[in-house]
C-alpha positions as CSV (number, residue, x, y, z in Angstrom):
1,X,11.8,-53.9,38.8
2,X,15.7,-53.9,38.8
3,X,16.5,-50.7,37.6
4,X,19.8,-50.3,35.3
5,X,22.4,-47.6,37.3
6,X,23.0,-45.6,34.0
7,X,19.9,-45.3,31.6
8,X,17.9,-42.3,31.6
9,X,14.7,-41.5,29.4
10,X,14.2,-38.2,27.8
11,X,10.8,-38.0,26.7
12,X,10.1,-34.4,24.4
13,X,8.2,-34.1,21.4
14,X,6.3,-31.4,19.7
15,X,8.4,-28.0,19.1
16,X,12.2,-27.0,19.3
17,X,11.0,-25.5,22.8
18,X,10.5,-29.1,24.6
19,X,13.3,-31.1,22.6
20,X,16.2,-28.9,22.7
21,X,16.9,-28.9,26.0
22,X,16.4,-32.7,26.7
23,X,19.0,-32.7,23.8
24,X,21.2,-30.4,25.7
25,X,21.4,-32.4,28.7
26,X,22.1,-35.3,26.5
27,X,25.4,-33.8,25.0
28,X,27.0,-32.7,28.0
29,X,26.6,-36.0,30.3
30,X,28.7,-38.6,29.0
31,X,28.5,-41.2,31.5
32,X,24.6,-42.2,31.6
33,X,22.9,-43.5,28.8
34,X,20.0,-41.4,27.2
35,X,17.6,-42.6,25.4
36,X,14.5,-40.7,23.7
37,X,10.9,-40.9,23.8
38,X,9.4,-38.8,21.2
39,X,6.7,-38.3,18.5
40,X,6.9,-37.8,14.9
41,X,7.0,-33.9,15.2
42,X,10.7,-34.0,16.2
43,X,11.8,-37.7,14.6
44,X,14.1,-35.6,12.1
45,X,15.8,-33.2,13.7
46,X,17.2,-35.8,16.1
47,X,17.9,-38.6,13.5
48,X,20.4,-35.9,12.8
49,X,22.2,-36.9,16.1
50,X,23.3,-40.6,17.2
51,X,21.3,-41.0,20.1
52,X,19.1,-43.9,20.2
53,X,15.1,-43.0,20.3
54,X,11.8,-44.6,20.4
55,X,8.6,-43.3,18.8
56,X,5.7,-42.9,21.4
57,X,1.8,-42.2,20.2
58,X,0.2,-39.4,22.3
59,X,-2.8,-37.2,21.7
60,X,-3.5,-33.4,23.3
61,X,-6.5,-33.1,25.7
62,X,-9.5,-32.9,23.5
63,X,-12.3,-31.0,24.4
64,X,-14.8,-32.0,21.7
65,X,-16.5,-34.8,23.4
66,X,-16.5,-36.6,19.4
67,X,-12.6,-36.9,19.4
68,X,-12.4,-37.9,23.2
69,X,-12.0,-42.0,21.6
70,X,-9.4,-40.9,19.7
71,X,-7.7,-39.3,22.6
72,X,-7.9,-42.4,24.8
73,X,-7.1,-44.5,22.2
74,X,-3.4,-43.1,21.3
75,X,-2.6,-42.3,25.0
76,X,-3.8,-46.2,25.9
77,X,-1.4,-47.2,22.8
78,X,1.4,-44.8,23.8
79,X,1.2,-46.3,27.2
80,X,1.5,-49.8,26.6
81,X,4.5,-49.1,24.0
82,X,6.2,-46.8,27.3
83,X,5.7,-49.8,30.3
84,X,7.4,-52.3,27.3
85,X,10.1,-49.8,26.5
86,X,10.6,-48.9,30.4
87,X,10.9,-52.9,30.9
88,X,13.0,-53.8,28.6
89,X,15.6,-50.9,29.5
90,X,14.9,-50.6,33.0
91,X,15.6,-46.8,33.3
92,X,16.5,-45.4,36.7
93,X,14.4,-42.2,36.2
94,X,12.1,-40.5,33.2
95,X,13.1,-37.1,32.5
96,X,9.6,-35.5,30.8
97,X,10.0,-31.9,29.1
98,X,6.5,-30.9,28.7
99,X,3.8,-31.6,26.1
100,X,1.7,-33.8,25.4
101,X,4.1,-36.7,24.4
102,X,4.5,-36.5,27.6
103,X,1.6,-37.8,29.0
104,X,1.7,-42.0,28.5
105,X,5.5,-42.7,29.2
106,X,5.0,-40.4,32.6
107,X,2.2,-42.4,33.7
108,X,3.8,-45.7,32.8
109,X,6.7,-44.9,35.2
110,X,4.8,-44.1,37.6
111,X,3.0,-47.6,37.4
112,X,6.4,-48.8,37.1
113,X,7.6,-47.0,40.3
114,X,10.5,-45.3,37.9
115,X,11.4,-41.7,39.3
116,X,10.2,-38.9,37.5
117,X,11.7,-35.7,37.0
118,X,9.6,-32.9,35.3
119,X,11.4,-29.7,33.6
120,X,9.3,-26.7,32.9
121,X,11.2,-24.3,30.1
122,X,8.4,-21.5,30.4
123,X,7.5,-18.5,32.7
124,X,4.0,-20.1,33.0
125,X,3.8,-23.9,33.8
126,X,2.2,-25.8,30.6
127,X,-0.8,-27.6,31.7
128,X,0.2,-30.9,30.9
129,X,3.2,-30.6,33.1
130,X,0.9,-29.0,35.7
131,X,-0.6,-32.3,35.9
132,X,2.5,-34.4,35.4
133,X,4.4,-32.5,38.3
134,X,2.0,-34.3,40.9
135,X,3.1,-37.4,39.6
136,X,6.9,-36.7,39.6
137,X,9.7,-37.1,42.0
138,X,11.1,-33.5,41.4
139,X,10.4,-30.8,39.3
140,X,12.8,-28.3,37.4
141,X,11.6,-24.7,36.2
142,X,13.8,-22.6,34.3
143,X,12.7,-18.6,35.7
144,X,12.6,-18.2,39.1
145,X,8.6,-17.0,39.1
146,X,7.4,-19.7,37.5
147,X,3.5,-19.2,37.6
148,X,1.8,-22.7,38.5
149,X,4.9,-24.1,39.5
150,X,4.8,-25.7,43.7
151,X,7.5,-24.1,46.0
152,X,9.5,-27.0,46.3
153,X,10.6,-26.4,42.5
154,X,14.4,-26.4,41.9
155,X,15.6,-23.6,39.5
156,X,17.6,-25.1,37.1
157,X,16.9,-22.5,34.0
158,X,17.6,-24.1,30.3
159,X,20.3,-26.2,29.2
160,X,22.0,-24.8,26.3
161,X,22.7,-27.0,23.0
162,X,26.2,-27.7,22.8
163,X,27.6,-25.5,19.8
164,X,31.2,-24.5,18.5
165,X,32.1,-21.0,18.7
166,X,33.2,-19.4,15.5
167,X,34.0,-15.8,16.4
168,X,33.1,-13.1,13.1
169,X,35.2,-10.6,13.0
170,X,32.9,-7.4,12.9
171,X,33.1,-4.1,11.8
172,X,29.7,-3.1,11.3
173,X,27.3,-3.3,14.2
174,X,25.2,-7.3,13.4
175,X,21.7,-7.2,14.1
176,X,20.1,-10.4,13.7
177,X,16.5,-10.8,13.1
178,X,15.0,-14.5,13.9
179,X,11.7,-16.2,14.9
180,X,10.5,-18.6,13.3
181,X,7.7,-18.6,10.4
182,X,5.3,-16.5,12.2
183,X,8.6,-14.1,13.6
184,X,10.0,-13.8,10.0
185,X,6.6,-12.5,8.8
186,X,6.6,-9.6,10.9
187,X,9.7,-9.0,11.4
188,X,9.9,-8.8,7.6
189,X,7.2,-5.8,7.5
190,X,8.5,-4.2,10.5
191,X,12.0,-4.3,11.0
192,X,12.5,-2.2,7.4
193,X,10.2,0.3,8.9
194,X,12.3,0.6,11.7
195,X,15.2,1.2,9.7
196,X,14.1,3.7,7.7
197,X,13.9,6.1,10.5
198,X,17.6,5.4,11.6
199,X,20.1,8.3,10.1
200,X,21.7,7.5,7.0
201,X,25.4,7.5,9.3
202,X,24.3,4.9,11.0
203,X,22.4,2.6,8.6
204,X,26.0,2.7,6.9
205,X,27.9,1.1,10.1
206,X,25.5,-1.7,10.8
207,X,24.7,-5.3,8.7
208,X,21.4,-6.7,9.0
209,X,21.4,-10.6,9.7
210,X,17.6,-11.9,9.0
211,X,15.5,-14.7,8.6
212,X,13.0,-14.4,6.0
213,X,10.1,-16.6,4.2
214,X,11.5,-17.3,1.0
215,X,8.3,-15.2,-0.9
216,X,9.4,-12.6,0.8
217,X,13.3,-11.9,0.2
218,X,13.5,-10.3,-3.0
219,X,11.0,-7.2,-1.4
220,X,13.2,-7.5,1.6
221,X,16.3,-7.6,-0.7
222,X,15.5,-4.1,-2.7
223,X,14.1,-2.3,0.7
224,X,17.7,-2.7,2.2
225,X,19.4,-1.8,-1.0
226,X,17.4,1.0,-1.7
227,X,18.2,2.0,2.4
228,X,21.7,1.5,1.5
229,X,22.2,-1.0,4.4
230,X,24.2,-4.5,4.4
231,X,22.0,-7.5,4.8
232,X,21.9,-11.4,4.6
233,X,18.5,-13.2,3.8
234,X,18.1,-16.7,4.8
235,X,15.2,-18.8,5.1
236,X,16.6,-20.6,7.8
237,X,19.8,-20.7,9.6
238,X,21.5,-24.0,11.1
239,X,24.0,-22.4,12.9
240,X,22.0,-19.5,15.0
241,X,23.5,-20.2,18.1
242,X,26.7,-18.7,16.3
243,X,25.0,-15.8,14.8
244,X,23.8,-14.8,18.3
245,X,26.5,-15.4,19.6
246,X,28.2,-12.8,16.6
247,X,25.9,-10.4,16.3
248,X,25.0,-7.1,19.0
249,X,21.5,-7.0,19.2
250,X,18.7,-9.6,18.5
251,X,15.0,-9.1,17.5
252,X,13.1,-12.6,18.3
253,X,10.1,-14.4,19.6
254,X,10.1,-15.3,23.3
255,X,10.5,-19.1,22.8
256,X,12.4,-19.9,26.0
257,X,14.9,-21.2,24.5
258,X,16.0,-19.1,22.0
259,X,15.8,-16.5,25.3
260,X,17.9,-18.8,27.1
261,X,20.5,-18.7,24.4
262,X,20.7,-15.1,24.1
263,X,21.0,-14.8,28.2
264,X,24.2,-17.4,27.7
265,X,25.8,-15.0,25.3
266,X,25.1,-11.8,26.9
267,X,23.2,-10.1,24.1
268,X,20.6,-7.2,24.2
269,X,17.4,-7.9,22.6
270,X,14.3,-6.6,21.1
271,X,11.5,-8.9,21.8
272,X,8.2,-9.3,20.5
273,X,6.3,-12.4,22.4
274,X,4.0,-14.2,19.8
275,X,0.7,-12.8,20.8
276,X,-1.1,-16.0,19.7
277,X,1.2,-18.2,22.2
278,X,-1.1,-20.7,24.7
279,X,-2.0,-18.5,28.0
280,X,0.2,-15.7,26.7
281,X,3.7,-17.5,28.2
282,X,5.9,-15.9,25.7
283,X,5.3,-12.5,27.4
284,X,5.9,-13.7,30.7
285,X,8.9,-15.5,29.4
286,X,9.9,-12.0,28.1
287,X,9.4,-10.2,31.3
288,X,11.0,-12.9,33.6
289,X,13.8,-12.8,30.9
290,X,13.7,-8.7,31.0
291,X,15.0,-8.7,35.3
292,X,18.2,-10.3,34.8
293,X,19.1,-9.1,30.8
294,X,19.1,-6.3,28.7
295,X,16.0,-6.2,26.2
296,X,12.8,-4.4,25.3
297,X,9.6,-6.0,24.7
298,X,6.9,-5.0,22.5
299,X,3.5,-5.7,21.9
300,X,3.2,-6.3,17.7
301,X,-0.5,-5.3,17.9
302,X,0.3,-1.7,19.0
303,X,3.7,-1.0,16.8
304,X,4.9,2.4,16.5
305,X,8.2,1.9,14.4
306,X,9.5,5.8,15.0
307,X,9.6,5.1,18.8
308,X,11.5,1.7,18.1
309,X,13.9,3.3,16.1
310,X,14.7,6.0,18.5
311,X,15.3,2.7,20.9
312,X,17.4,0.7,18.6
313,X,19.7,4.2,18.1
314,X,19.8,4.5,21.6
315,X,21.1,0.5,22.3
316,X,23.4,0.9,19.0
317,X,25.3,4.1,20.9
318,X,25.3,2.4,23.9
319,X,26.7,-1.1,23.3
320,X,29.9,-1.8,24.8
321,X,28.5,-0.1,28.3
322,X,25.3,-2.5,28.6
323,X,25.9,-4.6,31.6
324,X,23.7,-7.7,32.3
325,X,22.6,-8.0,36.2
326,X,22.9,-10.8,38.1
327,X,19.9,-13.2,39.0
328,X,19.5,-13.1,42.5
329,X,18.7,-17.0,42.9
330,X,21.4,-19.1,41.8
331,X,20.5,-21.7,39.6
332,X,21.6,-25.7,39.7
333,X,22.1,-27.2,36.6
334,X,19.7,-29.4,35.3
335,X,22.1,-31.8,34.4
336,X,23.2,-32.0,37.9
337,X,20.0,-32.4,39.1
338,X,19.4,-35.7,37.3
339,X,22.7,-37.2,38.6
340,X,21.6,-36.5,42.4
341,X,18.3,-38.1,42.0
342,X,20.4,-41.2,39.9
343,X,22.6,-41.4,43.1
344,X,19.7,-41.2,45.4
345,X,18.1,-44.0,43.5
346,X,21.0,-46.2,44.7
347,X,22.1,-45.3,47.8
């Protein structure tokens, strides 16, 4: 199959985790041509974007031997739609991001002898892309001790959504509390807690930037008014890059991404991995995350909200000295990565 020199597939489905870094490496490479190979999960968060995209049926490993049809059924259809897609547009290599949407368009390049490049965001290889990698030309991993990942892995780390800085002029100290549905309802019984054990001085010099489930503003509203302490309540915010990149100190999940967007702007952290998340990866995201940044990680099953105060006090006073260290392996950008193996492919 005559491959065209320029068109790369992205293929990333599923959560904000596997498609925002294929869309990253989409905006900053101007000269190939990306197209997408999704599912439904992510359709409209990228119809806000003008790339062109293809929908792809896929199914998750079942284990219940009843919906094991089912499962063979949507990855036999997803297939057949991938090797027609990969033949009409000829793609030099397949760029897969994890997931399960993953699974037919990889194995029709490899029928189709197309390259494959598989990038792992997490400290813990997902098992999809466990299997995938042994399929794939390369392999990208974004911490340097990714578990499952073979030695031959090139460190890449995450690439970062394009976003326009828009610097806030600050005079309190910004805290900004994010996560997600399951982050902002924890964070929304917590994080007043831990405020109410900060001195009354310093509740006055800091604004509290949150997240919040809409049923649960108003309560967050008078806890914060009552604590005499600046706030803003949104149930979602569509420019967080910029309010990381504004505030002091975050408390989020340990989605890799959102880690690898407070790494880019330098910012300390208080994280709390999702203790629910498949073979416990946000932890080790957080401690791979933890030996190159400043953060502290806590377990939201064993809280103690005077001892995270003390901690928060302790990173407020200390703010302008924290000092992130330097990662020991250097990384190559992903995006680089892709156009080596493009310029390999037609050597």
């Amino acid at each position: 199959m005559q491959k065209n020199n320029n068109t790369i597939f992205l293929v990333t489905g599923g959560t904000g985790g596997h498609f925002f870094p294929a869309l990253a490496v989409a905006q900053k490479d101007k000269k190939n041509k990306y197209i997408f190979v999704i599912d439904k999960r992510v359709e409209e968060n990228l119809k806000k974007h003008s790339f062109n995209y293809f929908v792809v049926s896929s199914s998750k490993i079942e284990k219940k031997i009843y919906m094991v049809p089912i499962f063979f059924f949507k990855i036999i259809k997803g297939l057949f739609k991938s090797i027609y897609l990969i033949l009409k547009f000829k793609p030099s290599l397949i760029v897969g991001f994890g997931g399960y949407t993953s699974i037919p368009t990889v194995l029709a390049g490899k029928l189709l002898n197309v390259k494959i490049l598989i990038h792992e965001q997490n400290a813990l290889m997902g098992r999809t892309n466990r299997i995938l990698s042994n399929l794939s030309y390369k392999t990208a991993i974004s911490f340097s001790h990714t578990k499952f990942a073979k030695k031959e892995s090139i460190l890449t780390g995450i690439p970062i959504r394009y976003f326009k800085k828009k610097k806030v002029v600050n005079i309190k100290k910004r805290i900004l509390i994010c996560g997600g549905s399951q982050g902002a309802k924890i964070f929304s019984k917590i994080v007043p807690n831990i405020l109410s054990h900060l001195p009354q001085k310093v509740k006055n010099k800091i604004i509290i930037i949150q997240q919040t489930r809409i049923e649960d503003k108003n309560n967050l509203s008078l806890k914060y008014k009552k604590m005499k302490i600046d706030f803003v309540l949104k149930s979602f915010f569509d420019d967080i890059q910029n309010q990381i990149y504004n505030s002091d100190i975050i408390f989020a999940r340990c989605g890799s991404s959102t880690l690898a967007e407070i790494e880019y702007c330098k910012k300390s952290a208080f994280l709390f991995p999702l203790p629910t998340s498949l073979d416990n990866h946000q932890f080790l995201n957080a401690m791979e995350h933890k030996k190159i940044n400043n953060c502290e990680i806590f377990d939201e099953r064993n809280i103690n909200c005077s001892e995270i105060s003390k901690k928060l006090l302790n990173e407020i006073e200390k703010l302008k000295k924290n000092k992130h260290k330097v990662s020991l392996k250097k990384k190559v950008s992903l995006n680089k990565v892709i156009n080596d193996i493009i310029k390999e492919s037609h050597v």
